[in-house]
C-alpha positions in Angstrom: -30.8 -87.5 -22.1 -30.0 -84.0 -20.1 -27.9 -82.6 -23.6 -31.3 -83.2 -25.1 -33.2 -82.1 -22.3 -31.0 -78.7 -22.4 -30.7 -78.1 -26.0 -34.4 -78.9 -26.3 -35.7 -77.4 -23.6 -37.9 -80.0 -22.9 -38.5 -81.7 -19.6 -36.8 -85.2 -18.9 -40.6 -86.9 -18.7 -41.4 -86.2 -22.1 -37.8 -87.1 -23.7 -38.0 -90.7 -21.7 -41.8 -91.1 -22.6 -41.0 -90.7 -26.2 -37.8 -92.9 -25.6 -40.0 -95.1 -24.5 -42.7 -95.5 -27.4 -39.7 -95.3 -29.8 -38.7 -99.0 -27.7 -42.3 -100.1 -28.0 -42.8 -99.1 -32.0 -38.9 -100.9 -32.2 -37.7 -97.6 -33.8 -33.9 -97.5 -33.6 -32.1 -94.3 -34.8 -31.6 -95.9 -38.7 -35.3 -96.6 -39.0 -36.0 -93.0 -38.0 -33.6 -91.6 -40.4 -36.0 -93.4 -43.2 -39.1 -91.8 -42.2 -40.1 -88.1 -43.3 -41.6 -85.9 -40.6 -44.9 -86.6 -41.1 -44.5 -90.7 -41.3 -42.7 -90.2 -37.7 -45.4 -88.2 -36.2 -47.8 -91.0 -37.8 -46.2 -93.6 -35.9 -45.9 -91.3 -32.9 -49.1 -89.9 -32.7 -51.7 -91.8 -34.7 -54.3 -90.1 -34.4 -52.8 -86.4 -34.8 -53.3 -83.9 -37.8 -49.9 -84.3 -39.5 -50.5 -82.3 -42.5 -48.3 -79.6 -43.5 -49.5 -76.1 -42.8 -50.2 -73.9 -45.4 -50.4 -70.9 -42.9 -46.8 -70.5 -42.2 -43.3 -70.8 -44.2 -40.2 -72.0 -43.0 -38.0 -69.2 -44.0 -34.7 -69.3 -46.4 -32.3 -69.2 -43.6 -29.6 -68.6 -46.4 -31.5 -65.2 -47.1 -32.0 -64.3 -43.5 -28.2 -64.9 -42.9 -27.0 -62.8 -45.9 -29.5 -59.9 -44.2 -28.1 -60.5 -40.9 -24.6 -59.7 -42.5 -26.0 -55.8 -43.1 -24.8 -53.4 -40.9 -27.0 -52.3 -38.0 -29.3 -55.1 -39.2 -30.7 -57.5 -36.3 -32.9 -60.6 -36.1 -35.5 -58.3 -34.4 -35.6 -55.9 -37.8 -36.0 -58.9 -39.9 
């Protein structure tokens, strides 16, 4: 749980109170791998908004690494 405490940067109280629910809903790793995003954050979080937002994109990291590949070009530029 600390690699996924450290590569998350997330505190150990939150990774072992999701571990937890995961227990309670009897969510192994297989089950998750079924679910979409917003079916796991159903199950998670019942009563949060899990509709995609329309405000922001998630960008085409193939396009941002070609950019990146310009010289003099840095992540702040892009």
């Amino acid at each position: 749980m600390r690699h996924i405490r450290d590569s998350l940067r997330i505190s150990l109280g939150t990774i072992q109170t999701i571990d937890k629910k995961a227990q309670e809903l009897t969510l192994d790793w297989a089950a998750i791998e079924k679910l979409d995003d917003q079916a796991l954050a159903r199950r998670f979080y019942p009563n949060a908004d899990v509709r995609k937002s329309t405000r922001f994109e998630v960008p085409s990291w193939i396009e941002v690494h070609q950019e990146l590949k310009g010289k003099g070009v840095t992540k702040h530029l892009l």
